[in-house]
C-alpha positions in Angstrom: 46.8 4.0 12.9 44.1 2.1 10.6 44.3 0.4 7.7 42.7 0.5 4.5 42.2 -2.8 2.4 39.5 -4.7 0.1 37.8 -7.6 0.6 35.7 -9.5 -2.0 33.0 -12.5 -0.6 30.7 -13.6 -2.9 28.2 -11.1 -4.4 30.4 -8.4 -2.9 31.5 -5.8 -5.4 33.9 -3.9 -3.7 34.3 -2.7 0.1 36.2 -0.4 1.2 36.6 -0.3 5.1 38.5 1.6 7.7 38.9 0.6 10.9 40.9 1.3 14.0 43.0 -0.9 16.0 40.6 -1.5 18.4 37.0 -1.2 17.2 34.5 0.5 18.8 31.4 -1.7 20.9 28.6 -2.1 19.0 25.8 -3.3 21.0 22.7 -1.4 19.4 21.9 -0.3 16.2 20.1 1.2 13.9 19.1 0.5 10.2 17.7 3.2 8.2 15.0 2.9 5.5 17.2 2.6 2.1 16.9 4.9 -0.6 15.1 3.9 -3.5 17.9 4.7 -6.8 15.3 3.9 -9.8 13.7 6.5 -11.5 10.6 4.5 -10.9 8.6 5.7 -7.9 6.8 2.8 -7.7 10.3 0.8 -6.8 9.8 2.8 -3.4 7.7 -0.8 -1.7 10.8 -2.8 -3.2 13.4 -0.6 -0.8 10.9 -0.4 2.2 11.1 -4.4 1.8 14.6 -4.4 0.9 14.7 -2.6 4.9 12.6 -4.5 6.5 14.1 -7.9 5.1 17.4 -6.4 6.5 15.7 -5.9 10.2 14.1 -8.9 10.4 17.0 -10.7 9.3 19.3 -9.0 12.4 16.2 -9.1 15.0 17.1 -12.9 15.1 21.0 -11.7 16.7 20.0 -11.9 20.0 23.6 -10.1 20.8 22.6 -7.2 19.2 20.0 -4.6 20.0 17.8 -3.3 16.1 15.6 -0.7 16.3 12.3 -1.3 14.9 10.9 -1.1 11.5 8.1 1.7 12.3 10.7 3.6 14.7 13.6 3.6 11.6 11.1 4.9 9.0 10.7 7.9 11.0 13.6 9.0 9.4 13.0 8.1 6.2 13.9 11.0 3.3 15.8 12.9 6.0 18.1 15.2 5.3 18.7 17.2 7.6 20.2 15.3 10.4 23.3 13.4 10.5 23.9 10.1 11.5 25.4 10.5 14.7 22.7 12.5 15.6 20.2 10.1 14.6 22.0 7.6 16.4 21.7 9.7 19.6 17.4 10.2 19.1 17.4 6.2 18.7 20.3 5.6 21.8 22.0 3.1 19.3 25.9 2.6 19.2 26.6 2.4 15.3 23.6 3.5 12.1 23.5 2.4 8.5 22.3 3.9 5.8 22.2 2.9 2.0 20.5 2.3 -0.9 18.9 -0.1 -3.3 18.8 -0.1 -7.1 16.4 -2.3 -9.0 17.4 -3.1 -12.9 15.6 -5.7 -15.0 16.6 -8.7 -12.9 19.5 -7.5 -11.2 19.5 -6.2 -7.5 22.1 -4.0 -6.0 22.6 -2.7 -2.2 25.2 -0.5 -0.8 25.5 0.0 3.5 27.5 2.7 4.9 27.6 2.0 8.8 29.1 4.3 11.3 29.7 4.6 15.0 27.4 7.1 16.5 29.3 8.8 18.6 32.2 9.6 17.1 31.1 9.3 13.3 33.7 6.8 12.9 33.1 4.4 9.4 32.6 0.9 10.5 31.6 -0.5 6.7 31.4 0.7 3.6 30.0 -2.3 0.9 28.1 -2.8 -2.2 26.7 -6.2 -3.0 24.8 -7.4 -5.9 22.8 -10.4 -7.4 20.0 -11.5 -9.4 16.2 -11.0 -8.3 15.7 -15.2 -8.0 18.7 -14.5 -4.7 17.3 -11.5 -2.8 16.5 -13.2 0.5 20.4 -14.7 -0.1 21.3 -10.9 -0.6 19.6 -10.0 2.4 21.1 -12.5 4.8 24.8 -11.5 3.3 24.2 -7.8 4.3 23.0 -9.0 7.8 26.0 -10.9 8.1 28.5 -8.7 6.9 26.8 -6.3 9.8 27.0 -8.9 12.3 30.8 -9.4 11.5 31.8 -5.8 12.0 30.0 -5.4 15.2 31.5 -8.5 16.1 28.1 -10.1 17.4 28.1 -13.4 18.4 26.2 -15.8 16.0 25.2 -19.4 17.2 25.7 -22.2 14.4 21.9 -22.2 13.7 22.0 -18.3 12.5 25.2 -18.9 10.5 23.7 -21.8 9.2 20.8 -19.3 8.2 22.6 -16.4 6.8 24.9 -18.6 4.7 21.7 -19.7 3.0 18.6 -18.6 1.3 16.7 -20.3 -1.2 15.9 -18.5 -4.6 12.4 -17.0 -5.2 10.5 -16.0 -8.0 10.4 -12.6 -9.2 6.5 -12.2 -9.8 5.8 -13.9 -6.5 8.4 -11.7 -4.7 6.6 -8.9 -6.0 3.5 -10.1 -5.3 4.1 -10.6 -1.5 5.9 -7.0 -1.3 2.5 -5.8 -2.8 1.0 -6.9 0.5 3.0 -6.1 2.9 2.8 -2.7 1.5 -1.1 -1.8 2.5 -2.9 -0.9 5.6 -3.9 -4.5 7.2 -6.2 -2.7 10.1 -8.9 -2.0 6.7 -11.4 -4.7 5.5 -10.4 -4.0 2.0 -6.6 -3.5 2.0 -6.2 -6.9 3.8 -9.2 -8.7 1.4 -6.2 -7.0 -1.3 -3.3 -8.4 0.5 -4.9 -12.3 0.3 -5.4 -11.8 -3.1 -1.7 -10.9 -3.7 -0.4 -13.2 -1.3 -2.1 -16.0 -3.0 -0.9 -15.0 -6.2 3.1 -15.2 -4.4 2.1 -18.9 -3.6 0.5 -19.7 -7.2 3.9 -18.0 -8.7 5.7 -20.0 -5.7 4.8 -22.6 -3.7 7.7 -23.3 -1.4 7.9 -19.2 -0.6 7.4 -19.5 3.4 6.8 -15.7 4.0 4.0 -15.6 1.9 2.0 -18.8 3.6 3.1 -17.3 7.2 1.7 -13.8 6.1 -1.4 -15.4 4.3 -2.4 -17.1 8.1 -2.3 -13.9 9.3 -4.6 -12.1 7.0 -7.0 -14.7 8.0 -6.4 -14.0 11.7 -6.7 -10.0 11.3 -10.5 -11.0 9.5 -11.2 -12.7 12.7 -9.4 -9.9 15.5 -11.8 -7.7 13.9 -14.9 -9.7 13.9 -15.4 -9.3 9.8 -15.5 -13.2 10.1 -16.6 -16.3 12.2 -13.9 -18.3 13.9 -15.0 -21.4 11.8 -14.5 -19.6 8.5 -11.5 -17.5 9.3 -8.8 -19.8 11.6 -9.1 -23.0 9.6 -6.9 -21.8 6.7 -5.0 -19.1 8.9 -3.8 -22.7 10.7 -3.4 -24.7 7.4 -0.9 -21.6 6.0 0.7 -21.4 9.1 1.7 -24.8 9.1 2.5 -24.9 5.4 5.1 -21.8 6.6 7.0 -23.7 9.1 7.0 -27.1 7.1 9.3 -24.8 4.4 10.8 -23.1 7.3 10.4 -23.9 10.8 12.3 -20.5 11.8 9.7 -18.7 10.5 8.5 -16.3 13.7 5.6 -15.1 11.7 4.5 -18.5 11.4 5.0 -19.4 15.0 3.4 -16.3 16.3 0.2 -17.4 14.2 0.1 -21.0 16.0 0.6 -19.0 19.5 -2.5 -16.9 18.6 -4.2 -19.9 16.8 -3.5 -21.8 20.4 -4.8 -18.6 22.4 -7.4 -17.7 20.8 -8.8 -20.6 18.9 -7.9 -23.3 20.3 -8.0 -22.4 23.7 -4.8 -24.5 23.7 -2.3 -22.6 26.3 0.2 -24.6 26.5 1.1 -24.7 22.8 0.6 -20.5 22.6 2.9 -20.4 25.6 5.6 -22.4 23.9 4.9 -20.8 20.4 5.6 -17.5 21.9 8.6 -18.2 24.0 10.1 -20.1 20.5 9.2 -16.5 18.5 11.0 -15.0 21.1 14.1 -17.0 21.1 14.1 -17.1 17.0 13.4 -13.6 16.8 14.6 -11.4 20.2 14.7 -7.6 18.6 11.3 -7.5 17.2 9.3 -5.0 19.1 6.2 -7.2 17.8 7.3 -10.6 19.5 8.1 -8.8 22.7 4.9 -6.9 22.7 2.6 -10.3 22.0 5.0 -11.4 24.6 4.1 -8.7 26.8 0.6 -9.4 25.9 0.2 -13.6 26.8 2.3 -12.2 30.3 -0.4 -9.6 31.3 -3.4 -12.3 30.4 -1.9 -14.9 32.0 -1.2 -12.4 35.5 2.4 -12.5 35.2 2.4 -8.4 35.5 6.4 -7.6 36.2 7.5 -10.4 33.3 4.7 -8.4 31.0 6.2 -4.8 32.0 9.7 -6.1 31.5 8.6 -7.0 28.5 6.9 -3.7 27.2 10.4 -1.8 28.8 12.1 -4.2 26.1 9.5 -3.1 23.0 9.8 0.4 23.8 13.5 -0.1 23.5 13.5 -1.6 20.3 10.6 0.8 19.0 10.8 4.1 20.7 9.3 6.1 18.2 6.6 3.8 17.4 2.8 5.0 19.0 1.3 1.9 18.5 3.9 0.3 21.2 2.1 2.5 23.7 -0.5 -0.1 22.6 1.6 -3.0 24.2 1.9 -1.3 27.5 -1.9 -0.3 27.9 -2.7 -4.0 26.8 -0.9 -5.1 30.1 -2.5 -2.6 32.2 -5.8 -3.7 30.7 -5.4 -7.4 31.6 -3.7 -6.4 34.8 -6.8 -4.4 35.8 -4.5 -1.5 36.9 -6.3 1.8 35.6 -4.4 4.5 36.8 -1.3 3.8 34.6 -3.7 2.9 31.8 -5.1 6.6 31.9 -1.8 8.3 32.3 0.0 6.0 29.7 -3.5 6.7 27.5 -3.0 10.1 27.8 0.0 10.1 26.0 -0.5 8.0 23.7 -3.7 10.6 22.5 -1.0 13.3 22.7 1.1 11.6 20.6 -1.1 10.0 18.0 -4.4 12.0 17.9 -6.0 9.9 15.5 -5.3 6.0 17.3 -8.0 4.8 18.4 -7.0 2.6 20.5 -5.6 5.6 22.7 -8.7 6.6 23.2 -10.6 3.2 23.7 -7.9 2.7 26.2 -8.6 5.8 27.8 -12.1 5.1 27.9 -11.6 2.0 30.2 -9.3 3.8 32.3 -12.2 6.5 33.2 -14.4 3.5 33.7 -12.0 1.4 35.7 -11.6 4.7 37.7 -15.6 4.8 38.4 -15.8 7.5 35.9 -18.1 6.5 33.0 -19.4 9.7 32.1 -15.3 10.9 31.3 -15.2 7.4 29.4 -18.5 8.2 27.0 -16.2 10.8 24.7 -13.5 8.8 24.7 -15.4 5.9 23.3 -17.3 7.7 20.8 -14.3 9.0 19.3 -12.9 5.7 19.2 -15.9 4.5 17.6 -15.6 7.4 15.0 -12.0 6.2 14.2 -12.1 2.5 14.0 -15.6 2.7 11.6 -17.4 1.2 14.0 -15.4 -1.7 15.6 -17.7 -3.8 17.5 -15.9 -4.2 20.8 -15.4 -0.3 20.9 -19.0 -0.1 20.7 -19.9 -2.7 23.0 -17.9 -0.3 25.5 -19.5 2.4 24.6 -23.1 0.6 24.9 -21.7 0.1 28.5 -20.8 3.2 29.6 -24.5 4.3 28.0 -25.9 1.7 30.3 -24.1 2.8 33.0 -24.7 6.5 33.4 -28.5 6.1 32.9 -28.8 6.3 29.0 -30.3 3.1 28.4 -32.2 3.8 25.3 -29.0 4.4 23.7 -27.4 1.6 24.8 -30.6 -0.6 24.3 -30.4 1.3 20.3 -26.8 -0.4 19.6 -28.0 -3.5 21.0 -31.4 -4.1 18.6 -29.1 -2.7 15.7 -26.7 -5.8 16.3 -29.6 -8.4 16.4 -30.8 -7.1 13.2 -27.6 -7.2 11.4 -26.9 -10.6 12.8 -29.5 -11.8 10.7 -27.3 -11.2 7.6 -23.7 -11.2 8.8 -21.7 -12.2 11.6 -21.9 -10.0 14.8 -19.8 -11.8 18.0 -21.9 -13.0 20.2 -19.8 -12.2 23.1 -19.9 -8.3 22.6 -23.8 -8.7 22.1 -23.5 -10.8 25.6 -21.7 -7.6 27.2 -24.3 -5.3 26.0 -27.0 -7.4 27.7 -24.9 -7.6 30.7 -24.6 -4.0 30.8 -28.4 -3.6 30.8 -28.7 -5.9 33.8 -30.1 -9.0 31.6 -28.0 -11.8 32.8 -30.0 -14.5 31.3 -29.8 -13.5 27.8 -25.9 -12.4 28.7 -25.3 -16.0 29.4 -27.1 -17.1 26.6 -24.6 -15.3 24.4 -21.5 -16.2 26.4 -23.0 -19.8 25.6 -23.1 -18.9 22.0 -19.5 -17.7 22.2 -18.5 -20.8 23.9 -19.8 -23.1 21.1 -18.3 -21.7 18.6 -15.1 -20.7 20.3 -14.9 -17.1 20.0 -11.8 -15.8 20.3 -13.2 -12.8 21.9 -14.1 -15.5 25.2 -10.4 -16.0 26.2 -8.9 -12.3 25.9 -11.7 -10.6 27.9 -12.9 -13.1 30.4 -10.1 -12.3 32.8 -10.8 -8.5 32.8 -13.7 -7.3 31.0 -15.6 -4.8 33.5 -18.7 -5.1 31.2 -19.1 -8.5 32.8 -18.3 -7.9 36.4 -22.1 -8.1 37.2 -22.0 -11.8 35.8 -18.5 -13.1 37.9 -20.0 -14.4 40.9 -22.7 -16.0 39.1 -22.1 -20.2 39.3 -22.8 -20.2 35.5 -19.7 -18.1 35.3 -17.1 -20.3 37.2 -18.8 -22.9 34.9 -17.9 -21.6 32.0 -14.0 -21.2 32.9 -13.7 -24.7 34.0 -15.4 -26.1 31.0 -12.4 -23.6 28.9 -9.8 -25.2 31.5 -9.4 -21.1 31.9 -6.3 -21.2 33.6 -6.2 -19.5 37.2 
């Protein structure tokens, strides 16, 4: 027999709840993207942010299993399907849905949770509160959740979900600006600076908006539209700004682990950075896969794939966590699972091209270049011309007796250096691949002095430099990098 009562705690309007006796287990779940209520499409960013807030928020429950942001919005605008059938797509005990209304100043959520399998209501609630206390609004929701699935919450995450500082309106708008464009483009990230910036003018203590700020930086420098010595200066400074307002920031920390791995060339601080994300922040599918990733490069293969098992649990419908998995197989230098796992991720996502840069090396790994040259130039077609895809094009060129063409990407790349900034070390692979390892050590030398961030992610496994890893200059190199074995 239940029982029907209501309940008001702080910002809480109403709540209505029905539960049984003995209330179902809820060790997974599932938060879908809330509708946006205002007549204003352009609110639509606010109640993506309003969801992901909510995620990030319960990620941190390490009791509690949340699918994924990209894996949620799947569903987003569904109609069709109920919620007990969503919940059995996603294998999650309990789902909520809800909704989110912006007026003027004034922020209002209502959740609706139910057990899966049974449709059972767990929570029915509607809070509300002023703009200046969103993140406050957020954290109430996640812990009204975390109370009716009874997870277990330490006395650091009550401590954190019994606060949240106010924020200002124009900044908080500001930062959900950025969050809201496509940061794998030159021009939607140079956009998202500009807004993030703005967030920090508006509000200088607002820790999300240094921690995603250092990232923007980082992404400039992952993608070679930067030097390391113009780009990871200030990602470092706005990392660090991040976790003096909020050392629980996992954003923040995973910048310092790639700032340690990449730039610095500092492992011992990006192996502590990532195991603290990891215990701040144990549901998100994007700390387990960088997880996953530091694992693989380090050799640790079965704590890397025991990691990937966990991302793909947390984002199952997410293609790009096919992208943690190949990562793993790419550092681990095992090819076969690359291609299959490659394979699928083409299937799945036809126009990633990372699937098929992936699949690329696998051919190559395999002693199949000629199968990899397709593969690469669709990738190349894709990704606009990304650098390292090219350099692995270049290779397979090299390889299979097209050296002109290979040779033609090189001289392009010397040229352009002249006027921008082209890595050194994927110019050094090219001239590897065309059997010049004198000038392919003068550009590892290059990348050494100014500590490319390309150096420590390929050195381990790159076959474009196979030729060069018996050469004394080689082992050279990783000692003076205190590369670790």
């Amino acid at each position: 027999m239940g029982v029907l009562f209501a309940v008001g705690v702080g910002g809480v309007l109403g709540k209505l709840l029905f539960r049984s006796v003995e209330p179902p287990a809820i060790r997974s779940l599932a938060v879908l993207p809330l509708t946006n209520l205002s007549d204003d499409p352009q609110q639509e960013y606010f109640a993506d942010a309003m969801t992901d807030g909510l995620i990030g928020e319960l990620s941190r429950l390490s009791s509690l299993k949340v699918i994924s942001r990209t894996s949620v919005m799947q569903y987003k605008g569904e109609k069709k399907k109920s919620l007990s059938q969503i919940g059995r797509e996603l294998h999650v005990d309990a789902v909520m849905e809800g909704s989110v209304l912006r007026s003027g100043s004034q922020v209002r959520i209502a959740a609706h949770m139910i057990y899966a399998p049974t449709d059972q209501n767990l929570m029915v609630e509607t809070y509300e509160g002023d703009l200046r206390d969103v993140l406050k609004l957020q954290r109430q929701v996640a812990e009204s959740i975390a109370q009716q699935v009874r997870s277990k919450l330490t006395p650091e995450q009550q401590a954190r979900l019994h606060h949240g500082r106010e924020v200002n309106p124009e900044a908080f708008d500001a930062y959900l600006m950025a969050n809201s464009l496509d940061w794998s483009r030159y021009q939607e990230i140079k956009n998202a600076q500009g807004y993030l910036e703005k967030a920090i003018q508006k509000d200088p203590g607002f820790a999300a908006a240094y921690a995603d700020l250092a990232w923007t930086h980082i992404r400039f420098a992952e993608f070679r539209w930067l030097s390391p010595e113009y780009a990871y200066p200030p990602a470092k400074q706005a990392a660090h700004k991040a976790l003096e307002l909020d050392d629980t920031n996992c954003r923040a920390h995973l910048a310092l682990w790639w700032l340690g791995w990449r730039s610095d060339w500092d492992w011992p601080t990006a192996e502590r950075e990532v195991r603290y994300a990891l215990e701040l922040c144990p549901n998100s599918g994007w700390v387990r896969g960088s997880y996953a990733d530091y694992a693989a490069w380090n050799g640790r293969g079965a704590e890397a794939l025991a990691e990937v098992a966990k991302a793909r649990e947390l984002d199952p419908l997410n293609p790009a966590v096919w992208n943690v998995g190949l990562i793993a197989d790419y550092q681990l230098r095992d090819y076969k699972p690359l291609m299959e796992s490659s394979r699928q991720f083409v299937a799945s996502s036809s126009n990633a091209w990372l699937a098929y840069y992936w699949l690329g090396v696998g051919y190559e790994g395999s002693g199949q270049a000629r199968e990899a040259i397709p593969e690469y130039q669709k990738a190349v077609e894709l990704s606009q011309g990304d650098s390292d895809l090219t350099a692995a094009l270049a290779h397979a060129y090299a390889a299979t007796g097209r050296r002109a063409e290979a040779q033609k990407i090189l001289q392009e790349w010397l040229r352009q250096s002249e006027s921008k900034y082209v890595s050194p070390y994927m110019i050094g692979t090219v001239y590897a691949s065309l059997g010049d390892k004198e000038k392919a050590f003068e550009y590892l030398e290059k990348a050494y002095q100014e500590k490319s961030s390309d150096l420590p992610y390929f050195l381990r496994a790159d076959l474009r430099i196979d030729s060069l890893r018996s050469d004394p200059r080689f082992q050279d190199l990783l000692r003076r990098m205190n590369f670790p074995q």
